[in-house]
N, C-alpha and C positions, 0 to 999 in steps of 0.2 A: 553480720556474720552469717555465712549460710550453715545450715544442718545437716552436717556430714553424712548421717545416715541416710537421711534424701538424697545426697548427689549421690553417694556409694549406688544406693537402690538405682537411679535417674543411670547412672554411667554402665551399671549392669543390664540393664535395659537395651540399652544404645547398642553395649557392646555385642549382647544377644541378636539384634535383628540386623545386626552388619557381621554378624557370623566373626567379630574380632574375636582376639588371645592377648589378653598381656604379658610380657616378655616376662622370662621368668626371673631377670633380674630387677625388675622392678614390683614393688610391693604394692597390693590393692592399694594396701593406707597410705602409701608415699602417693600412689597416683590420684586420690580420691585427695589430697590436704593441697597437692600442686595444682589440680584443677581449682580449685577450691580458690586458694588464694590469684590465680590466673582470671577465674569469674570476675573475682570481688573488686579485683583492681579496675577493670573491665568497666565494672558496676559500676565504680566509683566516677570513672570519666563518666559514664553516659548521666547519669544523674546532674553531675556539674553542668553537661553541656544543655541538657533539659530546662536545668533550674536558670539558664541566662537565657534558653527561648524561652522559657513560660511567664520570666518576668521580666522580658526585653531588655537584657542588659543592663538591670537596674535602673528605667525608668518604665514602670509596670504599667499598661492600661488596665487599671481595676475594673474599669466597665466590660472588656474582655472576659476580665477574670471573675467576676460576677455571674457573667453568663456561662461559664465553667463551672461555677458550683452551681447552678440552678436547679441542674438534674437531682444532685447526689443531696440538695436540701429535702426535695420533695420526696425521697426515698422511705 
């Protein structure tokens, strides 16, 4: 679940250097909870689609994946 206050802050940002207004019928929290849940679903495909490249469709080359963790062991 993302942290509301950070996208609020992240969308006021956005909306500052694109010189936007949000309409006055629609409410920051309504726009900041829609975005919100818009990211997250968003998130949710890419992650699945990640997780069947990273692990080939559920037959994983571990020796790939090996050499994928190798950096972040020696950290």
């Amino acid at each position: 679940m993302l942290d509301r206050a950070v996208i609020e802050k992240f969308l006021n940002e956005e909306f500052d250097d694109l010189d936007l207004k949000i309409p006055a019928d629609i409410s920051r929290s309504a726009l900041v909870e829609t975005f919100c849940h818009y990211t997250e679903d968003d998130y949710y495909e890419w992650l699945k689609d990640n997780f069947k490249s990273f692990f080939d469709h559920g037959n994983p080359d571990w020796d790939r994946i090996r050499n994928k963790i190798k950096p972040f062991k020696e950290q």
